[in-house]
Phi, psi and omega in degrees: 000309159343274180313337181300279199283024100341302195293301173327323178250352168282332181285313195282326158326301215274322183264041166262323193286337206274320186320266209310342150283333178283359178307346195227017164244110176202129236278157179337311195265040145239011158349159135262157180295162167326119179276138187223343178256186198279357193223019178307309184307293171342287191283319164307302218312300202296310188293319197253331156340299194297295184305328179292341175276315202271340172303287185264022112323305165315293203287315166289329155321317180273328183301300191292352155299320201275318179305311178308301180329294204290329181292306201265069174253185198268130168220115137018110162092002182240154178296127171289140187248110199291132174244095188298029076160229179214139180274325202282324181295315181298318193281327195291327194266023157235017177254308182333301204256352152304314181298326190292317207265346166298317194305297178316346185264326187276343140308299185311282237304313187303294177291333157309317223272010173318282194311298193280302195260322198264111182262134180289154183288314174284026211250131173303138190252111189219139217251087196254130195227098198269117161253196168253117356220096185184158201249131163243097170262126175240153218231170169312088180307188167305353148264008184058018176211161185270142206104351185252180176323321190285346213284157189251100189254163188225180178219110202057352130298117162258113162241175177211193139249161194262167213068001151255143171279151178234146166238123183228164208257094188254113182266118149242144167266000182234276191254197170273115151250193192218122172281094190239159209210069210294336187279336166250008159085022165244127163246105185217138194285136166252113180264136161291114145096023182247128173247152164200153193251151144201171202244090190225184172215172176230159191252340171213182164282152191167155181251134177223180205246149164243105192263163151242103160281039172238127179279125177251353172169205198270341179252053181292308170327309242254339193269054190251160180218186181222126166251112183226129172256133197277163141291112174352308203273327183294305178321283204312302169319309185283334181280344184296333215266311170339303195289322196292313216282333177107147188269110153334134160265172189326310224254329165294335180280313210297332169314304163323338210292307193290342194276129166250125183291110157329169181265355179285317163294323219270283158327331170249030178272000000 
């Protein structure tokens, strides 16, 4: 009996030291797309955790289903036997998985309030404002803060430079969209009549897709943008030739809106 539970806590040892690796083993077609901000690695580790637990939870449960059927099945002559169950097995397979969604709940908590609350102070600030069907953004002029005269709007173009964090400031004017940023691990809703922040950085230049996961009307498909991180100094160029050119006025952006910005403009920004 010793040795049982010896083994028994010798197995459940190995696989607690082993989570963190099988967390990052997992076959091709469950990839994730490439992580490009500083806290993408966080949210796989934490994500694929999750899943290898909620995984051999599965595979044990449904194995002792298949088991059950088959030991207790209808056999000719034989009786049924009433069982009120066993109190030590009920109490172990309801503290075991309270412990698990505690641990998993206080690993999130941490990393939301990473992401979701505490926004860095020193992080470029840019203003995104979602219709149907388009990302409309404006980034700060030369006076450096957003609301004046100066503000510099784009249409579907997010750029930033890498090695800096953005912060961004998400508006709708209509419906629910959703800012979502699969390569930098953000998803966040823009709700009417809501201001809501998020935060992101890039690890290297690169061009990405900006979707909306929100369904917002009939032309949802339609709602793509381009998010591209500059080399500091190509930012700089690229927000002066922006500034040069005159900030689209309202009523050209929102005409615009149904039209999704080719990839050819998108490569010569």
């Amino acid at each position: 009996m010793i040795s049982r539970k010896r083994s028994r806590t010798g197995w459940l040892g190995l696989l607690g030291a082993l989570a963190p690796a099988l967390a990052g083993a997992l076959p091709i077609w469950m990839k994730l797309p490439e992580g490009v901000s500083s806290y993408s690695a966080d949210i796989d580790w934490l994500f694929r955790l999750i899943l290898w637990i909620t995984g051999i939870i599965f595979v044990i449960v449904e194995a002792l289903l298949v088991y059950f059927v088959i030991r207790y099945r209808h056999r000719e002559g034989r009786r049924a036997h009433y069982t009120h169950g066993n109190n030590r097995v009920e109490v172990i397979w309801t503290i075991v998985p309270a412990v698990i969604c505690v641990v998993l709940a206080l690993l999130s908590r941490r990393l939301w309030a990473d992401i979701k609350q505490r926004m860095p102070e020193d992080a470029m600030q840019v203003e995104v404002t979602a219709e149907q069907f388009a990302w409309n953004i404006r980034y700060a002029g030369p006076d450096g803060k957003l609301g004046t005269a100066d503000d510099i709007l784009t249409l579907n173009q997010l750029h930033f430079p890498v090695g800096k964090k953005v912060v961004v400031t998400l508006h709708s004017k209509d419906v629910i969209h959703s800012f979502f940023l699969p390569e930098f691990r953000v998803k966040q809703d823009a709700v009417p009549g809501m201001t809501t922040k998020v935060w992101f950085d890039a690890a290297h230049v690169g061009n990405w897709e900006i979707s909306c996961a929100e369904l917002c009307g009939l032309g949802h498909y339609r709602m793509k943008g381009f998010l591209t991180a500059d080399a500091p100094e190509d930012f700089e160029k690229w927000l002066a030739e922006q500034a040069a050119s005159g900030a689209p006025a309202p009523a050209a952006a929102a005409a615009a809106a149904p039209a999704a910005v080719p990839v050819e403009a998108k490569k010569g920004s």
